[in-house]
C-alpha positions, 0 to 999 in steps of 0.5 A: 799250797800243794796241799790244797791242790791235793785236796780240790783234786780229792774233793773234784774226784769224789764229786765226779763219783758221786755223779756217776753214782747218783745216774746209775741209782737213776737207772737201778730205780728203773730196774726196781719198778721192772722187777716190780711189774714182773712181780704183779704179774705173778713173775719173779725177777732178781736182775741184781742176781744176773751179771748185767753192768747198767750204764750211761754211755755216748752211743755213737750209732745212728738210731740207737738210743740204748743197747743190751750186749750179751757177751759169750761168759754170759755177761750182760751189758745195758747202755743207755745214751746219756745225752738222750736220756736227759731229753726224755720224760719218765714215762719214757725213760721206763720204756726205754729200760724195759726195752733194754732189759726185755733184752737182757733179762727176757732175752726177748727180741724186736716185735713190730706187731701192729694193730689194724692203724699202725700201733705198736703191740710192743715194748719190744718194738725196733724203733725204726718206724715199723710202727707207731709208738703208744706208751702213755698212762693209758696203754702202759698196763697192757705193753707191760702185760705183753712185755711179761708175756701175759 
């Protein structure tokens, strides 16, 4: 009998890291498609060569969804809100990770540019309201274009 307890406990524990492993390869394919678009726009881009954990987290914060936390020996952190994440579209998601590694890899800081009707001009915008977003198929090739600095 105790060893059928042992062996739920085992089988339980390698299906809780099996999950975990499967939600960060959900993020690493957004890495991917950074690198991606960094590439065609004639920038080369390793994020797996830089000291950046990328990960799910309850952030507790008001307002704030995903963080990037650079720390003094250089290491870096991505923390993406999981409960959020699970409501968001795929466009979405890409946004909110090129936010956080416009962070983290661009070193690039909020932008609040509008145009003349209160558009965001950038990925990099705070999320507070400051303007109002605009990624859909139709504006994503000019934010990323602006994200890469082009």
């Amino acid at each position: 009998m105790k060893k059928i307890w042992i062996f739920i406990g085992m089988v339980t524990l390698c299906y809780a890291c099996l999950q975990e492993e499967t939600r960060d390869i959900t993020l690493l394919s957004y890495v991917e498609s950074f690198e991606t678009e960094a590439e065609l726009r004639g920038i080369y881009v390793d994020v797996s060569s830089m000291d950046i954990q990328i990960g799910f987290s309850v952030i507790d914060e008001n307002n704030i969804v995903g963080q990037c936390l650079h720390y003094t020996d250089g290491h870096k952190e991505i923390w993406i809100d999981e409960n959020y994440w699970t409501r968001l579209t795929e466009l979405e998601k890409e946004y909110l990770m090129f936010h956080e590694l416009g962070h983290c890899v661009l070193n690039r800081g909020h932008d609040n540019t509008t145009n003349s009707i209160g558009i965001c001009q950038s990925i990099m915008q705070d999320g507070t309201g400051h303007c109002i977003r605009r990624y859909n198929t139709n504006t994503r090739d000019a934010l990323i274009d602006e994200l890469f600095n082009i």
